[in-house]
N, C-alpha and C positions, 0 to 999 in steps of 0.2 A: 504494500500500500504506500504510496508515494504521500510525502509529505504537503505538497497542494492537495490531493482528496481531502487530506486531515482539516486544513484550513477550509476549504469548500465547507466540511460540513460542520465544524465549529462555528462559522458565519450562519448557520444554518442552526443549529441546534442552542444555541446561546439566547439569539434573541425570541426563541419557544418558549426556552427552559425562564426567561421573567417575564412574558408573557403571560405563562402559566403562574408564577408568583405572586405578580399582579391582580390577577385574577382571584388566586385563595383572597390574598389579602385584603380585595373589596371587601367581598360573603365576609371574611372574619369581623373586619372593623365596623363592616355595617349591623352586624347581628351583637356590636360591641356597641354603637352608639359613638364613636371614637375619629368622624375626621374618615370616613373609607378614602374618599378621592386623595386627599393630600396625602395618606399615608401608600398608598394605591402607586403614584407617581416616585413618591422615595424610595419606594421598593424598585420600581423600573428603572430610573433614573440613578441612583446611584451605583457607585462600581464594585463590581463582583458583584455578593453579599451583602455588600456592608447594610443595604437600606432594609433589609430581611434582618440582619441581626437588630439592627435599631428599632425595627415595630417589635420582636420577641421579645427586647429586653425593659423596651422601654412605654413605646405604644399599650402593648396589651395590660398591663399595670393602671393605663389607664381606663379601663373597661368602666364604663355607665349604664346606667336602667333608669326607664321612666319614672318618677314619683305616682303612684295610682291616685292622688291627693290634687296635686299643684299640676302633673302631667308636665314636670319640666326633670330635663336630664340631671341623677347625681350621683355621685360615684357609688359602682355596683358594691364596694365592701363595706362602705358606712351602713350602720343600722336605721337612720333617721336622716330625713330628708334635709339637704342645705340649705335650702329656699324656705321653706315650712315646717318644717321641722316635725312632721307626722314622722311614726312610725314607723318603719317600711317593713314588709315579712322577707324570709328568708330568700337571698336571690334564688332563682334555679339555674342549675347545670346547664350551660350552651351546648348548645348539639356542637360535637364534634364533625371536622368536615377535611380529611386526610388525605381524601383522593387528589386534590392538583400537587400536594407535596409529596407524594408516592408518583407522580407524574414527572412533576420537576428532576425526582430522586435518580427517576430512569435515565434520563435526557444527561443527565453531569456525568452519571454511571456509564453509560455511552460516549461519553465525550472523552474521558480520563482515559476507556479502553483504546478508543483509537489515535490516543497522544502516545499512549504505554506502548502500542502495537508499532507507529512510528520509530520510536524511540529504537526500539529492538531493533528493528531492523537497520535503523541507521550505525548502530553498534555493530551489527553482524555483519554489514555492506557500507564501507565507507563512501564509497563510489557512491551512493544513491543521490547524497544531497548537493555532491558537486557536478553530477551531471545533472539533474534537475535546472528548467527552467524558470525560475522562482523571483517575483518582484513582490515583497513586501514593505507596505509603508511607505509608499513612492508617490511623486508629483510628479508630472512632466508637461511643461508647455510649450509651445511650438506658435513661431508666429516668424510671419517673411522674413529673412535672417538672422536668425534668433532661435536656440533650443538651451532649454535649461534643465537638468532632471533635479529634484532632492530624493534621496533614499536612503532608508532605514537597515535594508536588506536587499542586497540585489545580485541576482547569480543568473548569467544565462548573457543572450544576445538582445539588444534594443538599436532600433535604427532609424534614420532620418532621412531624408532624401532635398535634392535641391538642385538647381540649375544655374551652371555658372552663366551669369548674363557680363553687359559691358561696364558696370558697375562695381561687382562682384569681384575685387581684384585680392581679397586677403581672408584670410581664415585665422580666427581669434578664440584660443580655447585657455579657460583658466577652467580650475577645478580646486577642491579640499577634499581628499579621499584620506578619511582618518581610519578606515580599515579593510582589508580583503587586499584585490588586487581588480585593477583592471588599465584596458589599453581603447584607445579612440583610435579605428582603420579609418581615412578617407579613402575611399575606389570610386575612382572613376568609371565609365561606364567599358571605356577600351584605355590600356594603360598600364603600369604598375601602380598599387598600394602603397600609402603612406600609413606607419604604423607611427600613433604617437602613443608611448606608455604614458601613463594620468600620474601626478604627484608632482611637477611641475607646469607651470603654463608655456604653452606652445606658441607660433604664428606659421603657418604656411599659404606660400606664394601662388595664388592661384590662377594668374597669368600663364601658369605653362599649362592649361588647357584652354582648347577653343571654345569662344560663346556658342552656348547652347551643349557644351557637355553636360548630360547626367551626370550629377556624382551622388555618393550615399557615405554619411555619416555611419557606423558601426561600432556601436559601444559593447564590449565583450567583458564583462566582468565575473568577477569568483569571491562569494561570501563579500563584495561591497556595501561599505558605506560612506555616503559623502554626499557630493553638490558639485555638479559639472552645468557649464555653462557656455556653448558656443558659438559666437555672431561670425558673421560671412556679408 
């Protein structure tokens, strides 16, 4: 199993798995009295876990029940109402409701096995992940003489294309490749290749092709990360 499937379905089983959190966490805080929406969105919206530990730990503490008296909400453990101060009888037990967190439980459980099942393999086959075509965490804009990539992770081949016109006389490449490795090939369309290794800034003379050559930028990198940047 190649470690882009893993990523495919972690993008894929992540935003299920608080979804589904989401979801318990309406049903809980609304059969709590407790804020569902806003608690509902902290659960979504924060990272990982964390908004699911903070209703556990914190939210559901605050559970409230109607006053049968006043008909205004006050906390489910007091005896006597905060508003009026009646009586209140013994709360009852909320129904338990387990199934979207037996749901969630599968979806993590599934997700760990096919990191665990990567993992292995990239142990047992070093090869896998430097052959792998793999851009994570990457930008890339493109506009009439101009390319710039940012990335976080970058293994495989990325390419450009462009036409030398009568304007077009230089090629200007700076970069900050603070890890891996990679090189920038210009090929022309008929010609030899200029290979430029990345970790210094480059210029090349683009006069010694005729207007109207195809050429193609070719960034080939291995476990990169950095910020390359090329105007023409």
């Amino acid at each position: 199993m190649t470690l882009m499937i893993v990523i495919i379905a972690l993008a894929i089983l992540w935003p299920l798995a608080k979804l589904g959190l989401g979801w318990w966490t309406y049903v809980d805080a609304t059969a709590r009295l407790i804020a569902p929406l806003a608690w509902t969105l902290v659960v979504i919206l924060a990272p990982s876990l964390l908004g699911l530990l903070l209703y556990l730990l914190v939210g559901r503490r605050r559970a409230m029940r109607d006053c049968p008296v006043c008909h205004r909400p006050t906390p489910r453990r007091q005896p006597v109402c905060e508003y009026c101060g009646a009586t209140l009888p013994p709360a009852q037990p909320l129904p338990a409701n387990r199934r979207p967190l037996v749901w969630v439980g599968v979806v993590v459980l599934t997700a760990l096995s096919l990191t665990v099942d990567v993992a292995v393999d990239a142990v047992r086959h070093p090869a896998l992940l430097a052959k792998a075509d793999i851009s994570l965490c990457s930008l890339q804009t493109s506009t009439p003489g101009d390319w710039r990539m940012n990335f976080w992770y970058l293994n495989g081949q990325q390419a450009q294309h462009f036409t030398r016109t009568q304007a077009t006389t230089q090629l200007a490449v700076s970069d900050s490749l603070t890890k891996g490795r990679a090189t920038l090939t210009l090929r022309p369309a008929t010609g030899r290749s200029v290979v430029l290794p990345l970790g210094r800034n480059h210029t090349v003379d683009l006069t010694r092709y005729p207007v109207g050559t195809r050429l193609t930028l070719v960034l080939t990198s291995r476990a990169a990360q950095g910020k390359l940047h090329v105007t023409w």
